[in-house]
N, C-alpha and C positions, 0 to 999 in steps of 0.2 A: 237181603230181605227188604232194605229201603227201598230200595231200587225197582226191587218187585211190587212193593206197594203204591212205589207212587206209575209205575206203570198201571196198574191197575185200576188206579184212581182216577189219572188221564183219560184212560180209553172207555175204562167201561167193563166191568166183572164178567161181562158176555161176550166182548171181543176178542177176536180170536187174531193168531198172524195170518191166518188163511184166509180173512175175510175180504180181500182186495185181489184174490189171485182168482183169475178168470176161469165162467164155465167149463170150457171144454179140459181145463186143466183139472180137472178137481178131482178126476179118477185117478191121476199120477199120485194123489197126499197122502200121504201114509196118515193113519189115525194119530199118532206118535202125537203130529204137530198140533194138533186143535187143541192141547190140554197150555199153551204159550199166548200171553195176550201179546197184541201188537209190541215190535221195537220201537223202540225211540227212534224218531226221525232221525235226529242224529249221527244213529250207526251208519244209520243209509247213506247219509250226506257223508261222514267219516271213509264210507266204504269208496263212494264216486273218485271223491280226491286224491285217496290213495292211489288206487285203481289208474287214473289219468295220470299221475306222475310217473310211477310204474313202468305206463305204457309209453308216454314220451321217451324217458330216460331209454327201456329196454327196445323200441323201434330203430330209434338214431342209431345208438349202440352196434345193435347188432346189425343191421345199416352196411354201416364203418367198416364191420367188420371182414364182412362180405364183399363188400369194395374192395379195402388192402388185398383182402386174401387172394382175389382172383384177379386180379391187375397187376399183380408187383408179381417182376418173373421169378427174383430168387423165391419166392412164398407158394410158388406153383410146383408143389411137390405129390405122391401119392396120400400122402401122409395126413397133407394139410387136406385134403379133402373133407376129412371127417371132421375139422375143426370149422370148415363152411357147411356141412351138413349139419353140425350145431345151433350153430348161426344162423341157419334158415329154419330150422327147427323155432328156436326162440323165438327170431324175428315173426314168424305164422303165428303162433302163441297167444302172443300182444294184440299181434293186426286183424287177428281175425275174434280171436273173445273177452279183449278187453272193452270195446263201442259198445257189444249188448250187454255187460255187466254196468255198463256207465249208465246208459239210457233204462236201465231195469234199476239201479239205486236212486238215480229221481222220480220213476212212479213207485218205489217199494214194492212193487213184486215181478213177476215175471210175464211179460207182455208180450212174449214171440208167437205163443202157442206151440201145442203138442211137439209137432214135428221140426220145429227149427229146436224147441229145447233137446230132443233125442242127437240132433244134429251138431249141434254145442258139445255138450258134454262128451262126445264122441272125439270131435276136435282136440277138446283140451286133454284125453285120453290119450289118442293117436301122436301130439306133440313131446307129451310130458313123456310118454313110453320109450319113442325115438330117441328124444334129450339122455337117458340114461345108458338108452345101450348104444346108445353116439360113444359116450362119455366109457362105456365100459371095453368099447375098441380102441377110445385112444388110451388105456390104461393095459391092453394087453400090445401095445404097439409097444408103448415105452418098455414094458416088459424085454419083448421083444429085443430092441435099441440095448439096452441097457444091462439086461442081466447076459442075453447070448452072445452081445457081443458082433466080433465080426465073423463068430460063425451063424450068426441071423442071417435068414433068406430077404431079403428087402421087398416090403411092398413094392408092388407094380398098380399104376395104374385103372387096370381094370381088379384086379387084385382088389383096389378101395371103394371100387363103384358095385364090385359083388357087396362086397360088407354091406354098403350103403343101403341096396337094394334087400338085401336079406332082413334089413332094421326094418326099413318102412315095410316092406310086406308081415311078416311076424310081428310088430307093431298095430296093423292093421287088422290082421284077424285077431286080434283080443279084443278091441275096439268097436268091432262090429257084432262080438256074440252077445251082446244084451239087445241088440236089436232084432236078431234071432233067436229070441227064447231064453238066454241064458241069460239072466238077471233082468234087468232094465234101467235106462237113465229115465230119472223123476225129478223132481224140484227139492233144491235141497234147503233145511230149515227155515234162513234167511229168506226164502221166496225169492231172489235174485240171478240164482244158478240154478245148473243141473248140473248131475252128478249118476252117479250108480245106487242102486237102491240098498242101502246096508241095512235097513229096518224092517226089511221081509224077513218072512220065519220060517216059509218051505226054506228047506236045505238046499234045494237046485238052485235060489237062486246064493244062499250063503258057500255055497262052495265053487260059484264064479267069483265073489270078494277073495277067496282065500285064497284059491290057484293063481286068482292074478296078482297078490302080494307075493305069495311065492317066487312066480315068475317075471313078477318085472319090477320086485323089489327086492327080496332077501335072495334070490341067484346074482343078480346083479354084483350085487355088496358084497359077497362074499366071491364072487369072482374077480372085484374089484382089489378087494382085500386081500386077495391072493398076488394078486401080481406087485399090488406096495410092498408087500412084506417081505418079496424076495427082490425088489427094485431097492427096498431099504438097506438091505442083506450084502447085496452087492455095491453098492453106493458106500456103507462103511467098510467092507471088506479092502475097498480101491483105495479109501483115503489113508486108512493104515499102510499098506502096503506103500503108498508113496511114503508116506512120514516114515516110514522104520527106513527105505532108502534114500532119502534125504540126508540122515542121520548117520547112517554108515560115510555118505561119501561128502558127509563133513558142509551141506551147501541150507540153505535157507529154503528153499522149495525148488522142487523138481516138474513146475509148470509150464511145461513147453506147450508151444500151439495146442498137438494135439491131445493133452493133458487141460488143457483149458478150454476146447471144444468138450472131454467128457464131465469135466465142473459144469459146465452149463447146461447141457443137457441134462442131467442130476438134478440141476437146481430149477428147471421148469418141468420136472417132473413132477418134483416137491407142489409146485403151484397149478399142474392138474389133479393133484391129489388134495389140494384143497378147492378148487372147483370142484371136484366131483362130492367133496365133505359138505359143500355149501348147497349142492342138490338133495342130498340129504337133510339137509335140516331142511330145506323148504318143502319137502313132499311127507316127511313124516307127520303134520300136523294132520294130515287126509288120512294117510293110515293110519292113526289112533284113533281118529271118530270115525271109520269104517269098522275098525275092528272094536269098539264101545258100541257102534249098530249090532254087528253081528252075534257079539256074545254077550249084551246086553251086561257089560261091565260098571259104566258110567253112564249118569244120565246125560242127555243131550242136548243143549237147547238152542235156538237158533242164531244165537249172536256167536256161541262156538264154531258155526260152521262158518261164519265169516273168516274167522282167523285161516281155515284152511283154505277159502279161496285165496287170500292176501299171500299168506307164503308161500302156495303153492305158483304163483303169477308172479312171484319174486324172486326163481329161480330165472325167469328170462332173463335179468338185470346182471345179474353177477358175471356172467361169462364175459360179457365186452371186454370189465372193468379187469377182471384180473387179468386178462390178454395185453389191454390199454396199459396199464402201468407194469411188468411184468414180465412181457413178451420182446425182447429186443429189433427183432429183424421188423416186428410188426411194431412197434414204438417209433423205430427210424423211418418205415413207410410211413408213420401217419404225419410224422412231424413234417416229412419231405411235402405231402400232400396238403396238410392242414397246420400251419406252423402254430398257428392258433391253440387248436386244443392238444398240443403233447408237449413234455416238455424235451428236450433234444436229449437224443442219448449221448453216455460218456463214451469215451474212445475207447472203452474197454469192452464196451457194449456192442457198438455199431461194429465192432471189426470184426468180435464174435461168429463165428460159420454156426454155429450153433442156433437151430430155433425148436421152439416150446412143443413142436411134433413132427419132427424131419429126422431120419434115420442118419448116421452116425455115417453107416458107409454114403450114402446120398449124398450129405453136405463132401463129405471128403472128394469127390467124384470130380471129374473136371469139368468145366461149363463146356 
């Protein structure tokens, strides 16, 4: 309530945060906003800095990432594909809408006009969509890898380039039905983004919010959840079975090479499944204030939707970093390439055939 009053005091009991956001935008506002005096400059400056670091950090990153992966021959596998589809997923993310959220939190509101904001929001749609169901193929790979075994059919190829293409297209057409009628991207609270309209009250456009949490949030998750829970199933099933045969035949562990190829692959599977946990927690901030738009649960106001842009542009960041520290085969490229920013693997690591998305019969395969 402080906080509200001395905004208030500042600006002026008639200002509104709509007051700075240009004509031809002004049909996008939903009524919602005008009842909000101006932010504090503040946020906005708070907002840019983030934003810039963000974008530094998750650019180079996934950069790097992209580099290793397609350079380094043992990394060029079917497999790994979808971990560079990731990567360039993120890497677009950052490079393409983090400069106009930078350049729109130093004039505080939204400067592009109509059609490049429709253009944005579509963007960060199209990437964040991809990013999940990237992330939900390489969770039915390890599946795959992991619970079938070597009676798993091995990705091929083209095999990972259908996948690929199936993401961005299906990706795409969600992306684009608010520009054809089915809902619309508007400016969201903060005047700095765009976004999908959740504060409309015909139903047509509340049941484009809902389908698309449906389908490219709660399918996802629960497809995803499917394949950990029997990756986890199988993963303690394996390590008992060794430990009870260890015990019988009287030795300390029964970890021979290929017992040590399946620890590893187990153990970065563990660490896609906390990448994919760490996507979740940055996009669920956007579906809580979509769905507090839609069913008019909680009230709204514009410094909360900052919090969704910031987490939601914070999932690009995570991916490098848990690959970077993590990921062995791709640890030893970088160190080989950049001795600077890795720190060298152990010899338990580097000898490893095992990587963080390379199927089990593949690595085994002969060069």
């Amino acid at each position: 309530m402080d906080t509200w009053n001395g905004q208030m005091s500042a600006y002026g009991a008639n200002q509104t945060v709509v007051d700075k956001v240009l004509p031809e935008m002004l049909h996008l506002i939903d009524p919602h906003w005008y009842q909000f005096p101006p932010m504090n400059p503040l946020w906005y400056g708070l907002l840019g800095f983030t934003i810039t670091c963000l974008a530094i950090t998750s650019i180079t990153g996934n950069a790097m990432v992209i580099y290793i992966f397609t350079t380094t021959k043992n990394l060029k596998t079917p497999s790994n594909l979808l971990v560079v589809n990731l990567a360039v997923s993120d890497f677009l993310m950052m490079a393409c809408m983090a400069p106009p959220l930078i350049i729109n939190s130093y004039n505080e509101t939204w400067v592009f006009g109509p059609l490049f904001c429709a253009i944005y929001a579509c963007g960060g749609s199209l990437y964040g969509t991809v990013s999940i169901w990237t992330m939900t193929a390489i969770a039915f790979d390890r599946y795959n890898v992991i619970v079938k075994g070597i009676a798993a059919k091995p990705m091929s190829i083209n095999g990972a380039l259908l996948r690929i293409l199936a993401i961005w297209l299906s990706s795409l057409a969600w992306t684009v039905a608010p520009i054809f009628g089915w809902n619309r991207y508007v400016p969201e609270g903060n005047m700095t983004v765009c976004g999908t309209d959740y504060l409309s009250k015909d139903w047509l456009s509340r049941s484009y919010i809902i389908a698309y949490a449906v389908f490219c949030y709660f399918l996802p998750l629960g497809l995803i959840v499917y394949s950990y829970w029997f990756i986890i199933q199988a993963v303690a099933a394996h390590e008992k079975a060794m430990r009870e045969q260890a015990k019988k035949m009287n030795v300390a562990s029964l970890r021979s090479s290929d017992a040590a190829n399946t620890s590893a692959e187990c153990k970065l599977a563990k660490v896609a499944l906390m990448t994919i946990s760490l996507w979740f927690m940055a996009w669920t901030p956007y579906l809580v204030i979509n769905f507090a738009g839609v069913f008019e649960t909680a009230p709204i106001s514009p410094v909360s939707t900052i919090w969704g842009s910031v987490f939601a542009k914070a999932n690009a960041v995570y991916n490098p970093i848990v690959y970077g520290i993590s990921h062995p085969k791709y640890r030893a490229a970088l160190y080989q390439r950049f001795p600077s920013l890795a720190c060298q693997p152990s010899p338990d690591e580097s000898g490893s055939v095992a990587s963080g998305n390379t199927a089990v019969c593949e690595e085994k395969a002969p060069a």
